[in-house]
N, C-alpha and C positions, 0 to 999 in steps of 0.2 A: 504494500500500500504506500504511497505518495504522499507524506503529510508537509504542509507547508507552514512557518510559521511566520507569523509576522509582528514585528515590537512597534506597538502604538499607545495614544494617549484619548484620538478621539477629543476632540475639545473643540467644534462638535463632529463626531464623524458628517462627513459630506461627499460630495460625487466624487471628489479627487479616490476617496477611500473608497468607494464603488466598483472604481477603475483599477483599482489594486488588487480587490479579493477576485475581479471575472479576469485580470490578468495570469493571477495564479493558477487562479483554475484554466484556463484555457491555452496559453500560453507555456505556464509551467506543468501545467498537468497534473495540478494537486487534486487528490482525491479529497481529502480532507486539509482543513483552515485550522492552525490554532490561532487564536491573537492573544497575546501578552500586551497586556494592557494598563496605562497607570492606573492609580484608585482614584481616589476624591481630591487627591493635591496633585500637579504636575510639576516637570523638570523647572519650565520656567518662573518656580518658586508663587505659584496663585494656586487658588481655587477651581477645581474645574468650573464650567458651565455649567453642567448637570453633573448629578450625581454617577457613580461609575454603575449601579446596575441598569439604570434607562440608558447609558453610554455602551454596557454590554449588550442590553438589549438592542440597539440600535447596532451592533456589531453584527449579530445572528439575524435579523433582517437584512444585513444587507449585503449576507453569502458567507459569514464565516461558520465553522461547526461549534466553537469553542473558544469561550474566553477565558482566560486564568489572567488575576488581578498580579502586577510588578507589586512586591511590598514597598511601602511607602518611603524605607530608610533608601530605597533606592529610587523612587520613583520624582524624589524629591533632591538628587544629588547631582553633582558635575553629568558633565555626559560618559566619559572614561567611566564613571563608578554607576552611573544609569544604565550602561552597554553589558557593564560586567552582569550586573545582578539579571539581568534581563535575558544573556545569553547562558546565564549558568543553568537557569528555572531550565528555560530550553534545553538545553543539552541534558539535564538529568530527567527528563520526561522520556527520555530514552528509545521515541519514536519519531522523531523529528528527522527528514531527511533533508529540506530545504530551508532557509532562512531568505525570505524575500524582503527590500527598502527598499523605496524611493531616494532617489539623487539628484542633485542637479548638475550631475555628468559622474563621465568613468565608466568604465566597463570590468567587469567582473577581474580580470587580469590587473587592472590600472588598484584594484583593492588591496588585494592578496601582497602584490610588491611594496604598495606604503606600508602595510601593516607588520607584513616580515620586517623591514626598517626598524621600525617604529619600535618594534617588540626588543631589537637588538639593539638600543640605543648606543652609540657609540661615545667615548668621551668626548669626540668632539663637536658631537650634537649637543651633548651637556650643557659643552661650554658657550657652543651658540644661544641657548637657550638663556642660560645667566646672562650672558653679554645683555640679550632683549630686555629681559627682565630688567636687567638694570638703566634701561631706558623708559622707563616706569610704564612700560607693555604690560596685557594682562597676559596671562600663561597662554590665552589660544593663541593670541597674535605673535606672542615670540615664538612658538612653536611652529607657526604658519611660516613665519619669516626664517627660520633655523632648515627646515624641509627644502624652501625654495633655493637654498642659500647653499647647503651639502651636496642635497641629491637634484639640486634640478629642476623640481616641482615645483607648476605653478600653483602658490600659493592660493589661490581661489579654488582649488580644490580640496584644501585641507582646514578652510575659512568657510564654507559655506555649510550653513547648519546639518545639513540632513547627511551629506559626506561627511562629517565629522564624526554622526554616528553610525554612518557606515562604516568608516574605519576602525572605529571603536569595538564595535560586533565583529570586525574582521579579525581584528587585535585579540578578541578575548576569545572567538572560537578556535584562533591557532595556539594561544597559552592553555588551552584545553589537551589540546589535539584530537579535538570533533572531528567526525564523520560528517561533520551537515554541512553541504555546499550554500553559499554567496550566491545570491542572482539578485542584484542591483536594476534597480527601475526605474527608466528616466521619471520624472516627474511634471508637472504641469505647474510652470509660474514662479513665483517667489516665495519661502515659507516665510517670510516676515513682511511682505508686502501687505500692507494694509487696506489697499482700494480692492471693492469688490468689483468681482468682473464675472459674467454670465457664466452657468456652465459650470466650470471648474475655477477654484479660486482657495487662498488661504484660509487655516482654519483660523486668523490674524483678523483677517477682514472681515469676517464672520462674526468675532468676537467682539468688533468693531463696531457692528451694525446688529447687536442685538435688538431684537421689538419691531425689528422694520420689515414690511412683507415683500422687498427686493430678494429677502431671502430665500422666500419659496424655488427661485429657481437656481438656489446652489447647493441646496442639501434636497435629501428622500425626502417625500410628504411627513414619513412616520417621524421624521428627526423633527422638524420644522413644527409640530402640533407640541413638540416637549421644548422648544425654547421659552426661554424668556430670562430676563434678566440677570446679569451676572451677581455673584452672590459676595456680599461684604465684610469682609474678614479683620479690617482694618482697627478697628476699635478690640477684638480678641488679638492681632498680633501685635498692636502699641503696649495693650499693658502686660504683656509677656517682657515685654524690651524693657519696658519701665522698672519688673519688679526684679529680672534678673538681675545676678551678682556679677560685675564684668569677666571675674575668674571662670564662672559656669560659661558664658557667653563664647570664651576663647575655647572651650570645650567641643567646640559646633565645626563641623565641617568647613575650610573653608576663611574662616575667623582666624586669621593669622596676622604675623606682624604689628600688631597693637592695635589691629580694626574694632577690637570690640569696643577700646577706648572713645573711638572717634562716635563710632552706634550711639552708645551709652548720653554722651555730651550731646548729639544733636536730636536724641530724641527725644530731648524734653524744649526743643522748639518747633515739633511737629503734632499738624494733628490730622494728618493721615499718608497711605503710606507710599504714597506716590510722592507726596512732596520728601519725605525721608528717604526715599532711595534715592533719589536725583541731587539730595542734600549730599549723600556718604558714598555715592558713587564717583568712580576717578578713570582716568585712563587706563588706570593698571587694575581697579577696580570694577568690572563689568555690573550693570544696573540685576540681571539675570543673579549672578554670583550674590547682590547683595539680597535680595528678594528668597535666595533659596535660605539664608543662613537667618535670615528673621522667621522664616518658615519651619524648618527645621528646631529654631530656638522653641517654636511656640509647641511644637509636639514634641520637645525633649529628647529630640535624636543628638545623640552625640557621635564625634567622630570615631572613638570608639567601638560602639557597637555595629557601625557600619563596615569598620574594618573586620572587626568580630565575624558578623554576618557574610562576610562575602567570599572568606574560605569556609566553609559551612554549610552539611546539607540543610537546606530549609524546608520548603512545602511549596505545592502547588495549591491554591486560593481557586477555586473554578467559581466563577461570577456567572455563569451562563452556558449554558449546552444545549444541543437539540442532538445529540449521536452519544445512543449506551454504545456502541462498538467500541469508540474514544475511550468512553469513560475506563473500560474492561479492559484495553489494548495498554492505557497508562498505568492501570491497576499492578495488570500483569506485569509490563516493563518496567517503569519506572523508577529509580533511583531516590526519589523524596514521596511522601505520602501526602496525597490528595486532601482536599479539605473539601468537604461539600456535606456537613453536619459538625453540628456542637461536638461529640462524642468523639472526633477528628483529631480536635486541640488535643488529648491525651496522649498523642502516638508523637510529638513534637520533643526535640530535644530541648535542653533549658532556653540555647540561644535564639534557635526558633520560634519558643513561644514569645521570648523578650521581644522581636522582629514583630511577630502579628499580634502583640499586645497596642503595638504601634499603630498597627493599621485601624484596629477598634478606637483609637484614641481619636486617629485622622477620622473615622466615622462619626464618633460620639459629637467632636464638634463640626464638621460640615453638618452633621445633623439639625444639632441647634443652632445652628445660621439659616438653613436650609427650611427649618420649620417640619423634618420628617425625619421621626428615629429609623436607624437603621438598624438591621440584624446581620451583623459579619459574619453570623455562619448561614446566613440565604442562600441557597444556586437557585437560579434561576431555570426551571426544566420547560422549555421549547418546543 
């Protein structure tokens, strides 16, 4: 059997994401879809738009078999530490033959060679990279500029969001040494561009124009009946920042070099949290980077337990299915134990459960913003 998987966030799935799952299927020949998908917080350090089981449902509508939820300590991290936890759930599902992304270029080969690089860093990439750094670059851009600068590569391929976490997946399935092949997919447009445009368009510009019925024709009917207004977190993650101790703060992913100092001092001249990232953000500083480490602070992820988590079997989370074969075929295969009932958490090692105690956390309060308790051990049967 032919399973493909795919690592998404869904924020809101749309036609672009349409075109991905009849790609695999048709194209790559997948028999079955899994998507690995964030939860209720995404990489880019926010809230989703909806909640992740109308986000999974919204998945299985629109051609996947199976979603299994990214836990939150990753789903809320750098992209290198987003790629890892993302491809490890994958790889220990232990039926996974294809891992299919979007890109905005490169070809399957063009992956495989940055990522060998990449994995075998040399000293004198090192030293390119400090050099950057020390031109107060944040870690993507010196790392962009060190690649173009050794091997050659343009830079706008290791710069451009969604190649970056193709490389990242290509990086962590070879530090595995998976069996599961790379099949890279050009993509439609800009993933940060903001203007909507007919058809196919950012899940950016989307988020952009929530409440407005332009949207009808850039998401399914079934997405576009569950929009509506982005959800407000800003008042739960100020007094997080307010009450933390700067020493716990530097504890957070990320919160290096005496950032939490700068956090701490200007967050008592903000009152919301767009004006404070754009306040403690710098050129070496990315707005993203500060957004995930207030996010992170506010559900008590430390960098620790992320390190902890990421050599470690964990659990697969199923948010959604419509194929017992799946469910039986991972049963049977699989390397980490399924979650799809209360009764599940028992079979969890310590550090695993400390992982999806996290994710109940991320539940409990998008719940209470959200105005709808959730149940973390739901699956959703299709």
């Amino acid at each position: 059997m032919n399973i493909c998987a795919i690592i998404a966030e869904y924020n809101p799935f749309h036609n672009g994401h349409l075109k991905q799952l009849d790609y695999a299927k048709k194209v790559l020949g997948a028999d079955k879809i899994i998507v690995v998908m964030s939860g209720n917080f995404t990489q880019r350090g926010e809230g989703a738009v909806l909640d992740k089981y109308k986000r999974a449902k919204h998945a299985i509508l629109g051609g996947a078999d199976m979603v299994i939820e990214l836990p939150t300590v990753f789903a809320t991290s750098n992209a290198e530490l987003f790629s890892k936890g993302a491809v490890k759930i994958i790889n220990d599902l232990n039926v996974v033959n294809t891992l299919c992304f979007g890109v905005e270029s490169g070809k399957k080969e063009d992956f495989i060679k940055l990522a060998t690089l990449l994995n075998d860093e040399s000293k004198e990439f090192k030293s390119l990279i400090k050099t950057e750094l020390e031109k107060g670059l944040s870690f993507a851009s010196a790392k962009a500029n060190a690649v173009k600068t050794l091997y050659g590569i343009d830079e706008s391929f290791v710069s451009s969001p969604n190649c970056v976490l193709g490389i990242e997946y290509t990086r962590a399935l070879l530090k595995l040494k998976s069996n599961i092949e790379i099949a890279p997919m050009l993509r439609t447009g800009d993933h940060n561009d903001k203007k909507l445009y007919k058809g196919i368009t950012s899940a950016s510009s989307i988020r952009e124009n929530l409440g407005k019925r332009r949207l009808k024709s850039v998401v399914p009917t079934f997405v576009y009946k569950d929009l509506k207004k982005a959800k407000d977190f800003d008042k739960i993650i100020l007094s997080n920042l307010i009450s933390v101790e700067s020493e716990n703060l530097s504890e957070v992913l990320d919160c290096t070099e005496g950032l939490e100092n700068r956090i701490k001092s200007l967050t008592k001249e903000s009152y919301s949290v767009k004006s404070l990232v754009e306040k403690v953000a710098t050129k070496r500083y990315t707005e993203a980077r500060i957004r995930r480490i207030f996010l992170q602070n506010m559900l008590k992820i430390d960098e620790k337990l992320i390190k902890t988590a990421i050599k470690q079997k964990l659990y697969a989370k199923v948010l959604a299915t419509r194929d017992n074969e799946l469910l039986s075929l991972i049963t049977k295969n699989g390397k980490i134990p399924l979650i799809i009932r209360k009764s599940d958490y028992n079979n969890l090692s310590d550090t695993a459960k400390k992982v999806f105690d996290k994710d109940i956390l991320a539940g409990d309060i998008y719940g209470l913003v959200d105005e709808n308790k959730q149940n973390e051990f739901y699956t959703l049967m299709m």
